[in-house]
N, C-alpha and C positions, 0 to 999 in steps of 0.2 A: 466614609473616608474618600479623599479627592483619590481621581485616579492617576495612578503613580505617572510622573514625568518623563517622558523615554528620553535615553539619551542622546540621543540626537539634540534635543531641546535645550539642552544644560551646556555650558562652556566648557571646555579645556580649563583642567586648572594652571594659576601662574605659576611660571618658572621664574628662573634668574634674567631668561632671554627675554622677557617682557619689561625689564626695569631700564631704565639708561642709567651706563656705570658711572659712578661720581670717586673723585678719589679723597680717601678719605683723611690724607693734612687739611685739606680745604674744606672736610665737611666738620673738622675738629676746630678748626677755625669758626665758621659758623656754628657749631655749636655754643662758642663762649660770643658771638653776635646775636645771636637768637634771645640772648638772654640779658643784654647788654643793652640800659638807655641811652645807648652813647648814639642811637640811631634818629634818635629821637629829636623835634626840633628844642623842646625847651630841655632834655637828657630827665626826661619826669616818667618814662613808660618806654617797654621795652616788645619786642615782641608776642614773647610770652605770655603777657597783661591779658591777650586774647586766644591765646592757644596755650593754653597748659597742658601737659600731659598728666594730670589730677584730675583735670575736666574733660579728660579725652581729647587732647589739644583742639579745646571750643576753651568756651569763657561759664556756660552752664548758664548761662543770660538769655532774653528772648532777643533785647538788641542792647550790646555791649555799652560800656561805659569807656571812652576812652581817654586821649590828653586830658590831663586837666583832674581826674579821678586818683582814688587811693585802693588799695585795697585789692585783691583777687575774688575772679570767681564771683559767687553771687552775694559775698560779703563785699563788695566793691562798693564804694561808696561816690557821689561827683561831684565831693572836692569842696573847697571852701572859701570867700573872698572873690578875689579879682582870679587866682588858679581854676576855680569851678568850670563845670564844664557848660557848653552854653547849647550844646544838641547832642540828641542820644544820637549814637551811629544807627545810621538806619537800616540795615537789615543785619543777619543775624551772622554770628561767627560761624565758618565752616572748619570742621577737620580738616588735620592733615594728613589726615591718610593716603598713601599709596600713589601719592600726588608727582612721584619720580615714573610713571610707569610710560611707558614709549605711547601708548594710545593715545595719551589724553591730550585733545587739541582746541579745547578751551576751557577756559575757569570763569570764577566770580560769576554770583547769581544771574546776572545779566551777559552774562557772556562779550562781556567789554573788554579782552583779552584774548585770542586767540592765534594761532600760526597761520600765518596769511605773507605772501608777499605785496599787500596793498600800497604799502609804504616803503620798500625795497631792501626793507630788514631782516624779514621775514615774521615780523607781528603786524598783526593788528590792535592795535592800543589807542588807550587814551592819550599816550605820547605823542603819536601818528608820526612824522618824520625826525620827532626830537628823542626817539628810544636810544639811548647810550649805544654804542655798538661791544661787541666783544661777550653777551650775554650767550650762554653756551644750550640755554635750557628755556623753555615757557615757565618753566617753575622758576627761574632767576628773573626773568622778567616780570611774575604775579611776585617777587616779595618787592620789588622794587617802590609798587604803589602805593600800599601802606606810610608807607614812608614822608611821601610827598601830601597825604591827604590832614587836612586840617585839623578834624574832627579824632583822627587815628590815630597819629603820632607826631605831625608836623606841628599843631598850635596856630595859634589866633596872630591875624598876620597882626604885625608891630613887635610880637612877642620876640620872637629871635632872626637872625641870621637866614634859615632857612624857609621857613614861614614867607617873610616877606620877597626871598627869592623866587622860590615857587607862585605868590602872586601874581611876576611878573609873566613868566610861562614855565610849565610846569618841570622842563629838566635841568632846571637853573639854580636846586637847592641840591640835587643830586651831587656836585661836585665840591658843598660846603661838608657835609657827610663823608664824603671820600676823604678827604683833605685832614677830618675830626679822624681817622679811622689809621689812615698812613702816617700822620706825626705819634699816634699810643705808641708809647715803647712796647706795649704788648701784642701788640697785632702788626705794626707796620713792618717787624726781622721778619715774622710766621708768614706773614702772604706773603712774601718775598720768596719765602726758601717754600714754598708750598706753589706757587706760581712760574710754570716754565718761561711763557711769554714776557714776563718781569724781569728788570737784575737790582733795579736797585728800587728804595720806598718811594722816592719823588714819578716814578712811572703808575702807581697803583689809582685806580681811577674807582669808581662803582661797580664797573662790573664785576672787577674779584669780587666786589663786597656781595654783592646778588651772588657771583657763581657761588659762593663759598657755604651762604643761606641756603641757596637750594641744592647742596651736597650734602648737609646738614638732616635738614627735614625728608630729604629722598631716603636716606640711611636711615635714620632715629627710627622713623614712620612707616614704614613699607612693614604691611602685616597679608600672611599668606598664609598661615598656619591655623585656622580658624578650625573649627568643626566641618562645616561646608565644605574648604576646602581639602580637608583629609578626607571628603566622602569623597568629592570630583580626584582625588588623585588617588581612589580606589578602595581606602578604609570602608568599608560599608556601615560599620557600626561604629562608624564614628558621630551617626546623627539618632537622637533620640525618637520614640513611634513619633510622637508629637510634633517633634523639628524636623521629620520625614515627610511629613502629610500636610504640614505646613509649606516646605519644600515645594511641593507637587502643588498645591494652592497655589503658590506666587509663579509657576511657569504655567499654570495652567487656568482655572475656574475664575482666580482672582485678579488675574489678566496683569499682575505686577509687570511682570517680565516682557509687555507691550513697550514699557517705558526704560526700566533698568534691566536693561539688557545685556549681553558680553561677560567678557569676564571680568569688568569694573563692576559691572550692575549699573552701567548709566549708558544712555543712549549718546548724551552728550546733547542733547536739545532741548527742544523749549517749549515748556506747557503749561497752559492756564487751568488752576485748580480752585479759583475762588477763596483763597486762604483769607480768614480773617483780618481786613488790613488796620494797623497802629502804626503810632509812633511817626515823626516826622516825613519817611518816604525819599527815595533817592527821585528827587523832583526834578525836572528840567528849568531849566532858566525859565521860561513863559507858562510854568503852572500857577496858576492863581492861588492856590491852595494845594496844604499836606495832601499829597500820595504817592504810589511804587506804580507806575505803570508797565515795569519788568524790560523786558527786551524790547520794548519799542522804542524805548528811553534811546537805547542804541542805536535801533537800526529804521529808527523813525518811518517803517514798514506798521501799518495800520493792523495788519493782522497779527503781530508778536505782542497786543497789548494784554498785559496780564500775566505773559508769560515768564516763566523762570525754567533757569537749567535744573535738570534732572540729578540732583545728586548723586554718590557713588555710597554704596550702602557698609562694605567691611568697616566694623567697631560702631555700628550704626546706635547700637543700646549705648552706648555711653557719650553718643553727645546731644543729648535731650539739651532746649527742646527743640524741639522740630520744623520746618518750614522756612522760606527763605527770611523771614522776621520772626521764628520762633515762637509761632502762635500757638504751641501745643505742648503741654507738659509733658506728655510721653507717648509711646510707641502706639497703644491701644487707642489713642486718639486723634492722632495723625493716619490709623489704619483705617479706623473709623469713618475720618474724614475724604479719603482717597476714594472710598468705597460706596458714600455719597453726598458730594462736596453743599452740594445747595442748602440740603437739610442741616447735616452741623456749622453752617453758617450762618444757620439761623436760631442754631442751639449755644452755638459759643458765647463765651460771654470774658470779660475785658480782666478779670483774676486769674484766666488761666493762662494769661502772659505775666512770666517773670518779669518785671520792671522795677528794680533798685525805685526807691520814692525821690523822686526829683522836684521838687513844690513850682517853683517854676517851669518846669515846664508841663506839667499836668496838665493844662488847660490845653495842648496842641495834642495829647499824646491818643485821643480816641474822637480825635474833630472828625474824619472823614468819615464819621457814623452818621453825624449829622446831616451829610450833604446826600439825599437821596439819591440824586441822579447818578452821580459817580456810586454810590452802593448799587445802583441798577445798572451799570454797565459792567461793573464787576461781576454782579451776578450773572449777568447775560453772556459773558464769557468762561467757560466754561469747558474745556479739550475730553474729558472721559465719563465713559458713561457710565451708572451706576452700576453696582454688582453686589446680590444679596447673598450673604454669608451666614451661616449659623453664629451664634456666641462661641462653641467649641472650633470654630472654623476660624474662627478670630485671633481666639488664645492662639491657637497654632500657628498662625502667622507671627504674632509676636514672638513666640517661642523660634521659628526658623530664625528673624532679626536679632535673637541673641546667639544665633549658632556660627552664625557670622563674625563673632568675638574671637579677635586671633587668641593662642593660648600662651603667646613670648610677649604680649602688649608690656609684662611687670618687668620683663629682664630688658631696657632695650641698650643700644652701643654705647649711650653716652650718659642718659639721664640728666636730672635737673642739678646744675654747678653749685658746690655749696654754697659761693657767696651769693647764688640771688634771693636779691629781698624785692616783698611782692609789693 
């Protein structure tokens, strides 16, 4: 057995003083936006499509299916005719967990979002000087982008209003969406009477529409109640031998807790793991070919290539699969993986990515197998060193990542609206 974690090692558990308060007309508002294609450029997909709270608000896909698709979940299908979809989204959906908490100061797997005053907003974004003003939260500015992306929710420019505005530069569809949002008889009295800054509809802009999203998902999503955290807030048997010794593994022997650290379980940075790479690749304008070169993308620093942000682990068993493109069916094999990246990516193989059958686009979706030298550079990059674990050492690791399962995830404020159809 690992030997036990001293406390010191282990985090404070969350209180209420770690969340930023949202009030909740405006997150009840968002809630019937969250679920609503009205966000949407052709009104065909809604947020939801990708975060469901059935699939652990993920999508249960390796890399989603978006505009253009029918269906949820991993029955989703992409779509049919001239509506079909024309590229899988290229990395993978993330949970919304806990995504209100005051720490967190960047998102998206590439970290192309963050709190910065570089641009005098106080984000750094893909917006860069054209970020709306008035956004109360990083969580109101990460739902913002969804929004405007092509592949996500916006559609294939010519297709609508928005689409084609967003072509021009990217905060220029933002206020066709506003505009859809403040004439609904349904929403434009609510954000009114729910918004002090406002008096009447014709003032409603985007940013209520983000603050109201991210008041929403900060409320629904915020899970503290887990096993874990009933042991850090003193229950001692609230964690099973196995999810103890597992516990003590991941701050200790199995060196997790180098990476997911604090009391998110994320460092909030950027590490190259060698994951299996598919599927088209969040490319750069001047890549000649499919691939994800992670945060370099961004920060066009030579050393981030490869890199992804460290995910945050609460309700981590329920949003298989794994990786920032979801190269891993489940928990066991992403531990596996972590523990020594070179070998199971040399053991992996192209079935154990979820990918809906898209006949067209098959032929792109495992090209960069093909191209040796990008496999050898991938490989040659590489952040952590291996660490050998028993089989029983393993199980227990998976065993703590489901201990990490809040126990209110079934009861939560608002749940899914009866009228959505998926």
């Amino acid at each position: 057995m690992a030997g036990a974690a001293a406390a010191q090692d282990l985090p404070r558990p969350l209180t209420d003083d770690d969340f930023i308060p949202f009030d909740m007309d405006q997150a009840a508002i968002g809630h019937q936006l969250f679920y609503d294609p009205i966000l949407s450029g052709n009104q065909n997909i809604s947020c939801a499509h990708c975060h469901h709270p059935d699939l652990g608000t993920s999508d249960g896909l390796s890399l989603g299916i978006g505009e253009g698709g029918q269906g949820l979940g991993p029955d989703r299908t992409p779509g049919i005719g001239a509506d079909a979809i024309r590229k899988r989204i290229p990395r993978n959906s993330p949970g919304l967990w806990n995504l209100g908490a005051k720490d967190i100061h960047t998102v998206f797997h590439d970290g192309r979002l963050s709190i910065s005053d570089v641009y005098g907003n106080g984000f750094n974004s893909p917006a860069q000087e054209w970020l709306p003003e008035g956004l109360n939260s990083l969580l109101a500015a990460q739902a913002l982008f969804p929004l405007t992306s092509q592949f996500e929710m916006a559609g294939n420019v010519a297709e609508n209003q928005v689409t084609g505005a967003v072509n021009d530069r990217i905060d220029k569809g933002w206020p066709i969406l506003a505009k859809r949002v403040r004439t609904d008889p349904k929403y434009g009295p609510a954000i009114v009477a729910a918004f002090d800054e406002i008096d009447e509809t014709a003032e409603i802009t985007i940013a209520q529409v983000a603050n109201a999203l991210a008041a929403f998902m900060a409320v629904e999503w915020r899970s503290t109640d887990s096993p874990y955290d009933q042991y850090l807030a003193g229950k001692k048997d609230a964690l099973t031998a196995d999810q103890k010794d597992g516990m003590n593994l991941f701050f200790g022997k199995a060196q997790c807790s180098s990476c997911h650290s604090g009391q998110l379980l994320s460092d909030q940075k950027f590490h190259a793991l060698a994951l299996p790479p598919f599927g088209p690749g969040r490319t750069r304008q001047w890549d000649p070919y499919v691939r994800d070169v992670g945060r370099m993308g961004e920060s066009d620093r030579l050393e981030d290539a490869y890199r992804f942000r460290t995910p945050m682990l609460r309700n981590v068993a329920l949003t298989a699969p794994y990786g920032h493109n979801g190269a891993f069916p489940d928990l066991e094999t992403v531990i596996r993986h972590h523990l020594d990246p070179e070998t199971s990516l040399t053991m992996w193989k192209p079935e154990m990515a979820n990918l809906p059958k898209v006949p067209w686009l098959e032929k792109a979706d495992f090209a960069v197998w093909d191209d040796r030298f990008e496999m050898e550079r991938q490989r040659s990059k590489i952040d952590i060193t291996p660490v050998e674990l028993s089989e029983p050492e393993i199980q227990n690791l998976v065993a703590f990542m489901h201990a990490l399962t809040g126990t209110s995830i079934d009861a939560p404020v608002f749940g899914v609206p009866e009228g959505f159809v998926p």
